[in-house]
Steps between C-alpha positions, in 0.01 A plus 500: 500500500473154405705508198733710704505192748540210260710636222744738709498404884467124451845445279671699707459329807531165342842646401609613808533229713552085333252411794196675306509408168161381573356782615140621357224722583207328512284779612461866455213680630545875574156578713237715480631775743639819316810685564409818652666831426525691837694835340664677206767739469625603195884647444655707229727271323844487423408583098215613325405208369405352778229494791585398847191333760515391842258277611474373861347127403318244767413158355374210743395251282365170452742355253576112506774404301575103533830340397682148506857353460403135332820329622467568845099467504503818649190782505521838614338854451376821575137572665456827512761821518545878634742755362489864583707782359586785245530357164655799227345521163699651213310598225728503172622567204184766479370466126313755256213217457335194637546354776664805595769304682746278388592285803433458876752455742372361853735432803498558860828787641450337797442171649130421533344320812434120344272216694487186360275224604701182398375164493717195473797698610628221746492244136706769282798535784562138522613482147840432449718822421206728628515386896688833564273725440254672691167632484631823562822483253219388227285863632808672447550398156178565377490807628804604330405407197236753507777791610726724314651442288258218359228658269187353387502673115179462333515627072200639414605559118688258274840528403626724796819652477785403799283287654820386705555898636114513607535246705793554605641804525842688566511582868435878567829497712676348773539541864822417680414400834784535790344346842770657713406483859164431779498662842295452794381171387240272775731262741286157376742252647416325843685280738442306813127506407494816388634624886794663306437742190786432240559686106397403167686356196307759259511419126277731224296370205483828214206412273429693187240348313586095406840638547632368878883523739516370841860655666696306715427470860706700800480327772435631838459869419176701526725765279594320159760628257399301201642729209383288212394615141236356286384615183071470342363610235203739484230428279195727594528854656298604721384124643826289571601519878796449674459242780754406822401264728761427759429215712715303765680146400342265732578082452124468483297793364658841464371792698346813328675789576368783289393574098536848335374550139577793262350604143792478235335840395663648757844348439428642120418880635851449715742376311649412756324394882709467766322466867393288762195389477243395796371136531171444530356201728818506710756760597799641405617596144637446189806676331441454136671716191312494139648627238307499106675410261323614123566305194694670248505351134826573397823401610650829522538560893625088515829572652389722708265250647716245522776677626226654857441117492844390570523766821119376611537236812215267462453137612385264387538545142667749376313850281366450196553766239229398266247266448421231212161391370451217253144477334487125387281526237556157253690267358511317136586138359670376815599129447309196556578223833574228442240287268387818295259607846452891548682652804339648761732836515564753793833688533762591740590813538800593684745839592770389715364294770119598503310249265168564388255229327179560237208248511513208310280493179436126430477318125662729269837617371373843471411635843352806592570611824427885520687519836726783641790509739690710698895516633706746688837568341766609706741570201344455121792511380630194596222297565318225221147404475479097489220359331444133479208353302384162648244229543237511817730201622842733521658180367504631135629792369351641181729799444708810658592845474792723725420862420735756632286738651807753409309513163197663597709815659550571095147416414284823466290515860676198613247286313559199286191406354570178272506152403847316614664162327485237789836283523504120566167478317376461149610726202158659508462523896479871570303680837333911520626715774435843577779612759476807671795656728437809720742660678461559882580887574513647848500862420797633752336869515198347706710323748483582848724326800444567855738747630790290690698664759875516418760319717710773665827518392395369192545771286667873582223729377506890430379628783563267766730603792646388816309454815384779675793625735714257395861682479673276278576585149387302182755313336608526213341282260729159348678512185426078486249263615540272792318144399572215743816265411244276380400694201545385163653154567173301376582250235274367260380135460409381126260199528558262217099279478624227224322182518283217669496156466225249613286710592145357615224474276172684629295566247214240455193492241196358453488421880799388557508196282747684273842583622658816364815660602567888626532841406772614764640840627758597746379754794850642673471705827844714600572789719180606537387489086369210307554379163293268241595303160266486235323178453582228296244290375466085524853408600591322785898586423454873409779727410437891601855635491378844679721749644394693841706809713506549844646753728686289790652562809706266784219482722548213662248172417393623146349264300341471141169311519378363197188336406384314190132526402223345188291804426179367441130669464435546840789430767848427389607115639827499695777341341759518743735732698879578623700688704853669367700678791682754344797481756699291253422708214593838624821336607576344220356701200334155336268242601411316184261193623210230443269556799254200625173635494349413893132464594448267146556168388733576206685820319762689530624852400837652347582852640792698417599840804748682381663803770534832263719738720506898380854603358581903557633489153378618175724269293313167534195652367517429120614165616164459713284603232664293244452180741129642558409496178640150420355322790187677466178266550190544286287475780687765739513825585804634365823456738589737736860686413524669796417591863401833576491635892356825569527636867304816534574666805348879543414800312548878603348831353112391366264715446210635767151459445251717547493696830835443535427115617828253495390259222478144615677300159573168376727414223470294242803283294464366157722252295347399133112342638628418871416767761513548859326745731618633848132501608211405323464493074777573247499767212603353168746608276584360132855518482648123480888634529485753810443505866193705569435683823172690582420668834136593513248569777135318523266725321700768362765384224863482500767722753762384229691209262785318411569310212887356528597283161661178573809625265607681751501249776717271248752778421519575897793330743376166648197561320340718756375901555457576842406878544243781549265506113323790469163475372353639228121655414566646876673602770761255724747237516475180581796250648483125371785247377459307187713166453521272221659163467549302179363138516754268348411081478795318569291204390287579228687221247622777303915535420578841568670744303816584706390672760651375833216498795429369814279509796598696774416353863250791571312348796124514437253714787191576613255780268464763764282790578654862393549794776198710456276235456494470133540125348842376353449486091642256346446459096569263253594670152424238223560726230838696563608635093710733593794371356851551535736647269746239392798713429724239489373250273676364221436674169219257310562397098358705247210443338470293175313651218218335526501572892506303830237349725579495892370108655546359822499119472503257853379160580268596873614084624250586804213534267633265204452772239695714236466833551607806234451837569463724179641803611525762188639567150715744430619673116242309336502531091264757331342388194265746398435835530332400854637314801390194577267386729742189680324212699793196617381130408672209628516131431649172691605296145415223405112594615312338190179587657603908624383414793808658690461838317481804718459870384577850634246801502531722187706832531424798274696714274859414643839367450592410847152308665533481879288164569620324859294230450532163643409148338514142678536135346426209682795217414699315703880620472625188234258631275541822508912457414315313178377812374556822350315859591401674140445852556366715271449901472179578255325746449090537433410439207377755258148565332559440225726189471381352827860329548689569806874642400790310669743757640766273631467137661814306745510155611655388843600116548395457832748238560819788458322734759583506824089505617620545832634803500176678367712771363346814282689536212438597127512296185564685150212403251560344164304421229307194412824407326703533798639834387511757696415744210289508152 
């Protein structure tokens, strides 16, 4: 325990705070008193190689333990301590020999009772930096430490394999947690002297394990609707509990209202728990639905996942569809500070905005830190692990890594297991990682909803008839829907985020006394969503260029609030924040402005709105996409083409249940990953080019579906279907109108190609409720390739003999960069008795260096390669008229001569383009003679 003290705990604290660089121990004494064990229960484990022990623990001791901070002459210490609770033992790997056992794991599932009897404690608190803590915030951290998931892992043989996994393992699944509702809460308010009995402003605290939420508070209501999501992870079944506390926000000490606690066992037997649940030491209940969500290790059922995900309403954050975790394990040759001294590493890990940090090993440039992390992912495909390398001081950075996590859905389990090159570092400087991805997976067939009454009216059912005695005839049913006027005339707002300037400088080190700058982001809240940039690290002018979509209407007063934010460790520091009414915007179609950042001394931010209205008319489309794909950012989701309105009205003719019982249905609408439900959850479909319709019942499966392509929409008048569908896999009809409008900029600073548009002055409403009670859906289609047939295009050149390559070349003056889209090749030359496998490599010349050399993927086996790839150069315009674009067809080189063929190469002077048309056009190759054949 000593060495445990002085060569683990010590440097750590002296590293955690610049106030106790001083600090020693300068006494341990651990007693005479025992620990006693009270009771043991053993449990099967989760393998065979393992051996699982319960044992209920009481220790009152007589421990002294004496410390001191030198530079504040300060003495404090422990005299004497209690803890009580049920500590696991796992027993494993089991071995074939002496010891029997290869390690033991100790930790406590839950959170032991802990006494401490402090001396000194007054002295410690008045050091600078520490006067905010408490005696119980210190309790609370100890005890944690003890919890789940913290292990103690003891090796009891040498040279133990995954050390890291032992202690600390993948999660044995993960519990969704939706605290819905309370009722019947305790009245805890008082006024007049308590002479008149008032409400309570109830908020909940959901504690699994280390893991703790804390909902918002409802004020004045004894019969919350909370209907927030959280999600834990689940480390030990049976053990880990569930726990809700709901207490009442009071300005001096909250009221208790009531605690429930569950075993996560039972949310494992379930799949899926959905009840209220009594409160004990109060009254009233607790609505709370769990759902389980197992771990798969392949990425197979991904887009199914993420696709439930997008139809899932949860706040505050959004689902995640898998999970992430890093086992730091070591790093090699990092470089020296300044005056050849060792580092004292620790590392940063980060996944969007959650950062996670290691412990600092001090004096060396080869750290071990044997430490293991863990991230939600809400989409892996997308999202980058961030590792930065850097000195105890987070002054210094010795080295850093960006890691797609994309690549581990091709790695076999999802594991990368591996040593990776650190940038900004030395040549040597390299760090081992074993990542591990695991798929969350709510299996559908388990899921259970409450039964929900349907609206009447809602939907005309087989076997449903007029009132008793009534003696007037059903009519006969419409041949169109009825929406309100106000249907369809939403417009879209695209939300340019380009640029800051003077920002504030918040980051500090080593106390203060050093003056860093920021790492800002952009937070955007509109219509009822919110947006984020990614971050941009140390600059005080950063540059974003993000692109954001949002459906808009001409409610009066809208606004766009924006807010400007330095992530840092802990809490982000405020940087600033406006105010953009949109009433100009959605007048005008542009607002294009620097905004003064209020609430800070400096900064200021460069927005561009732009007003997309929907067009009823197919022939803009290729025109859209075209401009799409030019003024596509890299750090966007791609641009919306069009705006896609789907009023579903009623259906006729379902199917009966059992007994003869009306069914009580929901439908369900899908659009590529976007869903929306009429009541509750959506089904998911894969289909990225159709509208899919599903009517189901809880519990029993599907009454029918509809899947509608999107081709048809296009080829239909104005763009729009509006008529009974009948469904298929069942019996019925159903009565909805689908409406699509093309999204055209007008200022997107790209020429157009002849096509003669303008706005109309469609007048911008309200997003109302639909008869029947089901929601108006309204969907965004990013990805609309159903293309037109261009029967009247001019007939295109032949192709020369050694063939053509199709480029797109503009100059993006927003951005400052040369863009070229390599499109395809077509009647390519065969040389051999094989066709080539063509790849596109292009050059800005002169480039001495090759640094502006860009390549396409490789095709296979073909004459006419379909790449529609994009490539960006940073240059201001002058240059860029200075140079010429070499482009080159090749293809792979062979075994045995190991020389990459030349199949045809062109070269554009930039200066005789017109880069702002951004036309697609094709260019016949020639050889490196300039010939166009050999």
């Amino acid at each position: 325990m000593e060495k445990l003290l002085a060569e683990t705990v010590a440097p750590a604290v002296r590293g955690s705070n610049p106030h106790l660089q001083t600090f020693t121990f300068t006494r341990v004494e651990l007693g005479e008193k025992p620990l006693r064990i009270l009771g043991v229960k053993v449990h099967p484990g989760q393998r065979k190689e393992q051996i699982l022990l319960d044992l209920s623990i009481s220790y009152v001791g007589d421990v002294q333990i004496d410390v001191e901070v030198k530079k504040y002459f300060c003495k404090a210490g422990v005299k004497g301590m209690q803890l009580h609770g049920v500590l696991r033992v796992i027993l494993e790997p089991l071995l074939g020999d002496l010891p029997i056992v290869g390690a033991v794991s100790m930790f406590f599932i839950r959170r032991p009772t802990l006494d401490i009897n402090w001396t000194g404690m007054t002295n410690l608190l008045d050091i600078p930096g520490l006067s905010s803590l408490s005696d119980n915030m210190i309790m609370d951290s100890i005890a944690a430490f003890l919890v789940l998931p913290n292990r103690l892992l003891v090796p009891l043989v040498p040279d133990l394999q995954d050390v890291a996994q032992l202690r600390s393992p993948l999660p044995r699944g993960i519990i969704r947690i939706h605290l819905l509702a309370a009722h019947g809460l305790s009245s805890k308010d008082k006024y007049v002297k308590g002479l008149i009995e008032g409400k309570s402003d109830p908020y909940a605290l959901v504690r699994v394990g280390t893991q703790m939420f804390c909902s918002r508070v409802i004020d004045e209501e004894l019969n919350p609707q909370w209907g927030e999501t959280y999600e834990v992870m689940v480390h030990e079944v049976p053990g880990q509990e569930i726990e809700v506390e709901v207490f009442d926000k009071d300005p001096d000490k909250d009221d208790f209202l009531g605690r429930m606690k569950l075993d996560v066992g039972k949310v494992l037997q379930a799949g899926v728990l959905d009840d209220w649940f009594p409160l004990q030491g109060g009254q009233g209940q607790v609505h709370l639905r769990l759902e389980w969500l197992s771990l798969l290790s392949d990425a197979e059922k991904l887009e199914q996942v993420l696709q439930w995900n997008h139809g899932v309403s949860s706040r505050p954050e959004p689902p995640s569809a898998a999970i992430l975790v890093v086992y730091l394990d070591r790093a090699q040759h990092l470089p020296l500070k300044k005056g050849n001294k060792e580092p004292n590493p620790m590392v940063q890990l980060s996944v969007q905005d959650v950062t996670q940090e290691s412990k600092a090993v001090y004096s060396t440039n080869c750290p071990v830190w044997e430490g293991a992390f863990r991230f939600f992912l809400q989409d892996p495909r997308s999202q980058e692990l961030d590792v930065q390398v850097k000195d105890d001081s987070r002054a210094l950075t010795l080295g850093a890594l960006t890691l797609p996590l994309a690549r581990l859905l091709t790695a076999p389990e999802l594991t990368l297991d591996q040593w990776f090159q650190l940038s900004s570092s030395g040549p040597n400087s390299r760090l081992y990682m074993k990542l591990v991805m695991r798929i969350l997976y709510l299996d559908l067939s388990e899921v259970r909803f409450p039964a929900v009454p349907s609206p009447s009216g809602a939907w005309g059912l087989v076997g449903e008839s007029p009132q008793t005695g009534s003696s007037v005839d059903v009519p006969p049913p419409p041949s169109h829907t009825t929406p309100d006027g106000h249907f369809g005339t939403e417009n879209v707002l695209r939300i340019h985020v380009l640029e800051a300037q003077d920002l504030i400088a918040k980051d500090r080190f080593l106390g203060g006394l050093v003056r860093g700058k920021s790492d800002p982001y952009v937070k955007l809240k509109l219509a009822g969503r919110s947006f984020r940039s990614h971050v941009v690290r140390e600059d005080l002018s950063p540059r974003w260029n993000e692109v954001f979509e949002v459906i808009v209407t001409s409610i009066p007063g809208q606004a766009l609030e924006v807010e400007v934010f330095d992530k840092d460790l802990d809490k982000d520091d405020f940087l600033g924040r406006c105010k953009v009414n949109l009433t100009t915007v959605l007048s005008s179609g542009l607002l294009d402005e620097w905004l003064t950042l209020e609430d800070v001394p400096s900064g200021r931010l460069h927005l561009r709105l732009e007003r997309l209205t929907p067009c009823p008319t197919a022939t803009e489309l290729e025109e859209v996409l075209r401009v799409n794909r030019l003024i596509q950012t890299e750090k966007s989701a791609e641009l919306a083409a069009a705006l896609l309105s789907v009023y579903l009205e009623r259906a006729e003719g379902l199917s009966l249940q059992k007994g003869t019982k009306p069914p009580s249905p929901y439908a369900t609408l899908t659009v590529g990953d976007t869903s929306y439900k009429t009541k509750q959850e959506p089904v998911i479909f894969p289909d990225s080019s159709r509208v899919a319709l599903q009517v189901r019942v809880e519990g029993t499966g599907a009454l029918g579906a509809l899947s509608l392509p999107l081709s048809e929409l296009l080829a239909a008048d104005m763009l729009c279907l509006d008529h009974w569908f009948t469904l298929s896999n069942g019996q019925g009809r159903v009565l909805l109108r689908a409406q699509l409008g093309i999204l055209l900029s007008q200022h997107s600073g790209v020429e157009a190609h002849g096509h003669s548009y303008s706005h109309s002055s469609s007048s911008l409403s309200e997003e109302t409720e639909l008869w029947g009670g089901l929601p108006h859906i309204t969907s965004s289609a990013p990805e609309l390739r159903q293309r037109l047939t261009q029967g009247g295009s001019t007939l295109e050149a032949p192709a020369g003999p050694l063939g053509q390559v199709r480029l797109t070349v503009w100059y993006y003056s927003e951005e400052r960069k040369l863009v070229s889209i390599v499109h395809s090749c077509r009647a390519l030359r065969q040389n051999g008795r094989d066709p080539p496998d063509p790849y596109v490599s292009l050059l800005l010349l002169p480039d001495k260096s090759r640094g502006t050399k860009r390549k396409t993927s490789q095709k296979k086996r073909t004459l006419s390669p379909e790449f529609s790839e994009r490539f960006e150069w940073e240059l201001p315009l002058d240059e860029v008229l200075q140079r010429k674009l070499d482009v080159s067809v090749k293809s792979n080189s062979t075994f045995m001569t190991r020389e990459r063929e030349l199949l045809g190469k062109v070269q554009l002077d930039l200066a005789e383009i017109d880069l702002a048309q951004g036309t697609a056009q094709w260019h016949d190759l020639t050889d490196d003679k300039g010939r166009s054949s050999s």
